[in-house]
C-alpha positions in Angstrom: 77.8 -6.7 180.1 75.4 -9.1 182.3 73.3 -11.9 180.6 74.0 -12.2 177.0 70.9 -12.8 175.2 69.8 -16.3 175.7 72.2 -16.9 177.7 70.0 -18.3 180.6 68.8 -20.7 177.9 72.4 -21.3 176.9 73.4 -22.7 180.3 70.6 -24.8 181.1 70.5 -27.0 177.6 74.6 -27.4 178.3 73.9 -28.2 181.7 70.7 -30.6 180.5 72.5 -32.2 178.0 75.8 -32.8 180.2 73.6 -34.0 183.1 71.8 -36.9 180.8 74.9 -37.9 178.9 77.0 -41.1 179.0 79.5 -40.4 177.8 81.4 -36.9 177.8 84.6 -35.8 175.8 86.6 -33.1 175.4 88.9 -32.4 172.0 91.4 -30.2 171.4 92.0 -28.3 168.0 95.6 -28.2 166.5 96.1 -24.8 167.5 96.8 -23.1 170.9 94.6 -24.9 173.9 93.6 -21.7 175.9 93.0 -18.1 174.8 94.2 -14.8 176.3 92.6 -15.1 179.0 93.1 -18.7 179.9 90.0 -20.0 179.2 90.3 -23.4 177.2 89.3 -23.7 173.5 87.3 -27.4 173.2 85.2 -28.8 171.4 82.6 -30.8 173.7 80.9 -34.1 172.9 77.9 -35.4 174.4 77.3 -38.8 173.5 79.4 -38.6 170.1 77.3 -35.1 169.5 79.0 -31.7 169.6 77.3 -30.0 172.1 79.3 -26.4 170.4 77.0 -27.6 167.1 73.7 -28.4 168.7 73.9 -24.7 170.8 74.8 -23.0 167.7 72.0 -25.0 165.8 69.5 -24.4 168.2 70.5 -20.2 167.9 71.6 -20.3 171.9 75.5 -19.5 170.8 76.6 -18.3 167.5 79.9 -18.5 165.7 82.5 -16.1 166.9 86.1 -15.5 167.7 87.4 -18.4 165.7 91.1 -18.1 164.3 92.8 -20.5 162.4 94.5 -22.6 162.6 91.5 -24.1 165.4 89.2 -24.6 162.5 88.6 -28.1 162.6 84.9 -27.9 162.9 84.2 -24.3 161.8 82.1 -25.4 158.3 79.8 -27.3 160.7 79.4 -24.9 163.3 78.5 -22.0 160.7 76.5 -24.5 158.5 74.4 -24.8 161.7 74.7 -21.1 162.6 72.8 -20.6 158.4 70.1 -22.8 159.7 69.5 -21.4 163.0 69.4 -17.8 161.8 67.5 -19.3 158.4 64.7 -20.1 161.2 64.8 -17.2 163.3 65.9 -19.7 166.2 67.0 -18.1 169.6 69.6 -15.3 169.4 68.1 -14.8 165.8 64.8 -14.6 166.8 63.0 -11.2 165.8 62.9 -9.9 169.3 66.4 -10.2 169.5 67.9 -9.8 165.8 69.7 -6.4 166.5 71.3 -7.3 169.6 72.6 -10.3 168.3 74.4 -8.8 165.7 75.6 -6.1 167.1 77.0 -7.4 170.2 80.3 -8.6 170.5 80.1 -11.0 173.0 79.3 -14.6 172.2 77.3 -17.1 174.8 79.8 -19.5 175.8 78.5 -22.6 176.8 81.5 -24.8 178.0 84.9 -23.6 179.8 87.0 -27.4 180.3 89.5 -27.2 183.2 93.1 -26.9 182.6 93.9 -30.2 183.8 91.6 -32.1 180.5 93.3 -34.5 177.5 92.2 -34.7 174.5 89.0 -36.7 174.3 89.2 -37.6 178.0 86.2 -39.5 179.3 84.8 -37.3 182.2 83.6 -38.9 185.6 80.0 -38.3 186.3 81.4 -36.7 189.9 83.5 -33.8 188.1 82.3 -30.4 187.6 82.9 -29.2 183.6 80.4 -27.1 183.7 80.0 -23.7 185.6 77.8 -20.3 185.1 
């Protein structure tokens, strides 16, 4: 598939907004940790902020492949997805509207390593963040 739309964008706010952060942490949902292919499912906080909100918000990810019971956060997440689309932001942008909707990928933004608890404090050393 390459490059999702934005995607580019995607990675560098996560990466600019991990990089300047004090404070990192990663939560769980109540459901299963990882997906099918292994990959963890986490929410990520920059700074008491969910970074999965602000990319959504900003129209660089979009609400996708979400399946109860890891819910926890889902209102939010589309609440912001309303706005971004609302304002054309990003993936939602004009230019870009069609593929958006029609693809059925999702930018994904974060991947925590196995090895994370719930709402661990990261050291600034350790890599959570690759492309």
């Amino acid at each position: 598939l390459g490059v999702q739309p934005f995607g580019k964008e995607a990675s560098n706010r996560t990466k600019s907004l991990l990089s300047s952060a004090t404070k990192i942490e990663i939560e769980y949902d109540v459901g299963p940790k990882t997906d099918k292919y292994g990959r963890d499912l986490a929410y990520v906080f920059v700074d008491g902020k969910l970074v999965n909100e602000i990319l959504v918000r900003e129209g660089l990810a979009k609400v996708a492949y979400v399946y109860p019971p890891n819910t926890k956060y889902l209102e939010r997440l589309q609440a912001a997805e309303a706005l971004a689309k609302q304002e054309r932001l990003g993936i939602w942008s004009e230019q870009t509207d069609t593929v958006a909707q029609d693809t059925a990928s999702v930018n994904t933004a974060y991947t925590a390593p196995q090895q994370s608890a719930p709402n661990q404090n990261v050291a600034p050393q350790q890599t959570w963040f690759k492309n």
